[in-house]
N, C-alpha and C positions, 0 to 999 in steps of 0.2 A: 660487459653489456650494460646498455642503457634503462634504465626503468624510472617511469616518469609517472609522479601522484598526482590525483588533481585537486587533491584539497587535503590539509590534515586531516588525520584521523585518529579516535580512540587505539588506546595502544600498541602507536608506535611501531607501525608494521616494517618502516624504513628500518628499523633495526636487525630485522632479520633477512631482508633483502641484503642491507650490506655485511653481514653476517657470512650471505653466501659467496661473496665478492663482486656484487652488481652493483654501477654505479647511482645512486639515488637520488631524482629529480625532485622536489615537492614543490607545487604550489603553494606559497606561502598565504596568501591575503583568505582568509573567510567568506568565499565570495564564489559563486559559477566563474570560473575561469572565461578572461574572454577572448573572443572564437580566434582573433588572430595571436595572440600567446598560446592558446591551443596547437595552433598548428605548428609554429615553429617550433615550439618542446620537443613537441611530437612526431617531430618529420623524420626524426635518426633515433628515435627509440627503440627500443628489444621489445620490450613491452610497455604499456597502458595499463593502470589500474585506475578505472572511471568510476564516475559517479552518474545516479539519473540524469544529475544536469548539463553533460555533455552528449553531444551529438555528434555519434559515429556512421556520419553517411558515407557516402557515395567518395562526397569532395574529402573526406578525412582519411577515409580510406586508401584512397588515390595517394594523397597526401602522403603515407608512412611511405618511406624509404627499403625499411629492414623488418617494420614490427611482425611480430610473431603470433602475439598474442594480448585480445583484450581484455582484463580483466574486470569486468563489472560488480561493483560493491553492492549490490540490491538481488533483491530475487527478480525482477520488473528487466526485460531490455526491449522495451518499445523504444529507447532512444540509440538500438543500433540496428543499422540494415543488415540483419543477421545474413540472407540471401546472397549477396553482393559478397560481405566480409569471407562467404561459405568459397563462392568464384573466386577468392582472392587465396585463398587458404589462407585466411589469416583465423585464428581458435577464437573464440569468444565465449566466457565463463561468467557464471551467478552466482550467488549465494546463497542457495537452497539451505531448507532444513535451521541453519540457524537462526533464524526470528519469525519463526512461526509463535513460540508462544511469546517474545513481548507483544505481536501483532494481535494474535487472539485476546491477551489480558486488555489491550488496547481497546478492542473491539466491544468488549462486556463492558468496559467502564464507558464508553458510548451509550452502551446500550440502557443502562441505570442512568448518564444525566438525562436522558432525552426521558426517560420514565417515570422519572421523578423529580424532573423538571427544575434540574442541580443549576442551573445556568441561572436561572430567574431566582432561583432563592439568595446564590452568592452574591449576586448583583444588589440585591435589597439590601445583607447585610451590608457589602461594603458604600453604599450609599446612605444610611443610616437608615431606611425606613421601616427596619423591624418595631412594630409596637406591642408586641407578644403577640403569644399564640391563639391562635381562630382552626376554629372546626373545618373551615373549607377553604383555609387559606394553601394555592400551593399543593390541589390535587395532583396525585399522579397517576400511575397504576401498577399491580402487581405483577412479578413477571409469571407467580405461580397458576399452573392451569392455560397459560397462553399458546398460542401458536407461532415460532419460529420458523420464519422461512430463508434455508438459507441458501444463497447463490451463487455456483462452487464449493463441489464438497471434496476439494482437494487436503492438503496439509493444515493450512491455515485455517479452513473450513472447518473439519475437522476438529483439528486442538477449539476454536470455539465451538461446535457443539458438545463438544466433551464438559467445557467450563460450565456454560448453562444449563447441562443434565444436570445439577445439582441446583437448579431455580423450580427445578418440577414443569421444564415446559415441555410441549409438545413438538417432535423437529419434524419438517419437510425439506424436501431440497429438489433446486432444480442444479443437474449436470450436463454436461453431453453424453453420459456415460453412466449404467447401473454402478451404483455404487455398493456391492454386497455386505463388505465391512460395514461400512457406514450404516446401511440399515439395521446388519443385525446389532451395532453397538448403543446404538440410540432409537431402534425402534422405529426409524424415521421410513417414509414413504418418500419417493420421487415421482415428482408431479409435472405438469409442463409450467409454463415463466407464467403463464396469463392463469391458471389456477391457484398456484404459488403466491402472487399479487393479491389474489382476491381474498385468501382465508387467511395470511399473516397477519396478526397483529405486532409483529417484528421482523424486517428483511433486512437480513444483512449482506453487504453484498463481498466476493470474494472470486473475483474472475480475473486472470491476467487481459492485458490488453492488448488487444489484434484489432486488423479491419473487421474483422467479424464479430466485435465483440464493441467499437465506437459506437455510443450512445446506445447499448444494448439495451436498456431500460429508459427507453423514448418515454415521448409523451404519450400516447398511447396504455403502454404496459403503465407507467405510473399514474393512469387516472383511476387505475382500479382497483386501487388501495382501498382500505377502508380507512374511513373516516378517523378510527382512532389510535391508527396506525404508525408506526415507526420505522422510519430504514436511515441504515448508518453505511459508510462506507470508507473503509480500508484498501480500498484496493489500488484502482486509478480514477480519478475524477470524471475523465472521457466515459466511461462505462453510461454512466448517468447525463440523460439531456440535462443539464444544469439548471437551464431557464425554465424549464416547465416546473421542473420540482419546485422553484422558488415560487413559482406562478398556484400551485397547491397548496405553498406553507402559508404564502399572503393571504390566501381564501379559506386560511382553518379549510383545508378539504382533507390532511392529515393531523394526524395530533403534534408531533416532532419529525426531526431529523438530524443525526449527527456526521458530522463532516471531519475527515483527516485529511482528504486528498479535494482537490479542485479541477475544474475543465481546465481552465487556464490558469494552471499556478504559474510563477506562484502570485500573480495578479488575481484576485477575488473577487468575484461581483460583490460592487459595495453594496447590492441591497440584502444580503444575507446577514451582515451588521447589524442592518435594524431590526430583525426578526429577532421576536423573543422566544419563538420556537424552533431554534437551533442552537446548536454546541456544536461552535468550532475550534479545530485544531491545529497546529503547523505541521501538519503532515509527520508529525513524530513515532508512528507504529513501530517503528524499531528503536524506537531510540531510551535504550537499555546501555547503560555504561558495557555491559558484560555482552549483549548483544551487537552493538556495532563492533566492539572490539574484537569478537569471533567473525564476524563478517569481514573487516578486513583481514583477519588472519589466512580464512577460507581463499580470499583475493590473490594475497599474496602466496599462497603455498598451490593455488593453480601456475600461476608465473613463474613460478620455480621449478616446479615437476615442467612445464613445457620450456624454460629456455632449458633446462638440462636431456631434454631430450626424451622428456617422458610422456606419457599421456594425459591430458589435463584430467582433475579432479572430478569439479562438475562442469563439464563442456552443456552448454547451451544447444 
């Protein structure tokens, strides 16, 4: 049986595919694979082990000959038409649970540049213009006694509220859903999005992304921030109108905002460059030596238990 990678991966998951006796395809260049090498790999494969930056529609779909099963390297599968693939019996698999916490550790170190304003300080040094220390140079603020709003109190949610109970804040959260645990572990209240907005002096955001959830934090929900407010986001860029946020940070109408993910990755509005109240990122939340390398392992041992005939692992 055929199994096809779309990009190297930390450790070397192709070893233990052909371990099991399946033949192993990998995309060699460092690069989104493109769409017409995509399809031809893919057309007689057993299985797929993808990444976000493949697009499993309709037409790819269609496309596979044999496959069985797709394995996606992310917890994220907005880039496949799960529906369609369901019609098709083809399985489609995530990587739950393993990079919840590089993501959450990810998330708090957001949350401290945007607080203390780590982005403008490194920039000074490495431009030379440190001339010692001043009393008001380079304010920021503390995280202790503040209000956390977070948005999605799932896994990832979660592991970050856990990190910053030890900042001494205060947590709220909006879900779709009571979250009992979550309250009693943090004490936290579940508020609606437009309360949540209003009393954070920190919103983090942490919601998979659906049609229900594109630009879930329009322009609207993010005018009513407060002024010295902070929202970072890990999750998907789409969540967030993009252009309005930037439209608030231009107008100091929030204090920061930290950035991993983008509307349109990985294309960037260039005017988020020139703002010096933001910290951005390459979309790195997972990316943990020990972290990606258990997410492809998780990948590859769905594809294994389903071409051997078993039930996949974490089926989507």
């Amino acid at each position: 049986m055929k199994v096809v990678i779309t990009r190297k991966l930390p450790g070397e998951p192709e070893k233990l595919l052909k371990k099991n006796g399946f033949k192993v395809i990998v995309y060699k260049k460092d690069q989104t694979i493109p769409r017409h090498e995509f399809l031809k790999l893919t057309k007689d494969a057993d299985a797929v082990l993808s990444l976000l930056t493949e697009k499993i529609d309709k037409e790819a779909i269609d496309n596979f000959s044999k496959c069985k099963i797709v394995a996606n390297c992310a917890v994220g599968y907005n880039n496949i038409d799960v529906p369609y693939a369901k019609e098709k019996s083809l399985v489609v698999t995530n990587t739950p649970y393993v990079l919840t916490d590089a993501t959450a550790d990810l998330t708090v170190a957001l949350i401290l540049a945007c607080a203390r304003r780590l982005r403008e300080g490194e920039q000074m040094m490495r431009e030379n213009k440190f001339t010692g220390w001043k009393p008001n140079m380079l304010l920021g603020f503390d995280l202790k006694g503040k209000t956390v709003g977070i948005i999605g109190a799932g896994r990832i949610g979660r592991a970050t509220a856990r990190r910053l109970k030890g900042f001494g804040v205060k947590i709220i959260y909006f879900d779709r859903k009571k979250r009992d645990e979550f309250e009693t572990e943090f004490l936290a209240k579940k508020v609606s999005i437009n309360e949540l907005m209003k009393k954070s002096d920190v919103i983090t955001v942490h919601l998979s992304l659906s049609k229900e959830t594109h630009h879930f934090l329009d322009a609207e929900a993010l005018a009513l921030m407060k002024k010295t407010a902070v929202i970072v986001n890990t999750s998907r860029g789409e969540i967030i109108e993009e252009k309005a946020l930037i439209k608030l940070l231009k107008q100091n109408k929030i204090f920061a905002a930290g950035f991993d993910v983008y509307e349109n990755e990985p294309n960037v509005n260039h005017e988020l460059r020139a703002l010096k109240n933001v910290f951005l990122l390459p979309h790195i939340g997972s990316a943990t030596i020990e972290t990606r390398s258990a997410m492809a392992q998780l990948a590859v041992n769905n594809i294994i238990s389903v071409l051997k005939g078993k039930e996949p692992i974490t089926p989507v």
